[in-house]
C-alpha positions, 0 to 999 in steps of 0.5 A: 500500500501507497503510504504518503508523508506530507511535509513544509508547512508552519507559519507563513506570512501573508504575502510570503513563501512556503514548499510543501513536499509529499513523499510517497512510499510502499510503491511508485508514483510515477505512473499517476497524476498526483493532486494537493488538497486542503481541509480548512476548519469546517469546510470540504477537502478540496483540490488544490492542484494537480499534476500528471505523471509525466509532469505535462499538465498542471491544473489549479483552483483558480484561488491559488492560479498565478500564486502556486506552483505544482511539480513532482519528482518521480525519481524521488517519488514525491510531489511539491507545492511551491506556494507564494505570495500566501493569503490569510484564506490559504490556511489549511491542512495540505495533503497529498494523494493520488487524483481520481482514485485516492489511495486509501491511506490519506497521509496526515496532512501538514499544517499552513497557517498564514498570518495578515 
């Protein structure tokens, strides 16, 4: 089974920078589109973005367009989220998983708190 550790998030300033990586383990991503999600308190886990196996397409929320940036390393087995200029409302549980069909392990997300 697909285990996914996500990782780099913390407190980031409105208007600053912060990468989350997600590294996977137990079997190859390289062969799937991978997708970020986030869970902010009382609110649906939503997409935030995703990327396809070979890195050719990305697709954003338009919340995070021209402001975040997905890519992968399939070398590496893991999955970034480059995220800039950071808004207040960007504050969320971050977690990765396979689009489409999730694995069913859902890692235990990493936190981003961004202050005004």
């Amino acid at each position: 089974q697909v285990q996914v550790v996500e990782s780099g998030g913390g407190l980031g300033h409105a208007g600053g920078p912060l990468i989350l990586s997600c590294v996977a383990s137990g079997a190859t991503i390289s062969t799937y589109t991978m997708a970020w999600f986030r869970q902010a308190p009382g609110k649906e886990r939503g997409v935030v973005s995703r990327i396809t196996w070979n890195s050719g397409s990305t697709v954003y929320a338009d919340s995070v367009k021209a402001r975040f940036t997905i890519s992968r390393d399939n070398a590496k087995n893991t999955v970034y989220l480059q995220m800039n200029n950071l808004k207040p409302e960007d504050s969320a549980v971050y977690y990765c998983n396979r689009n489409g069909i999730p694995y069913a392990n859902w890692g235990q997300g990493t936190q981003v708190t961004v202050s005004s």
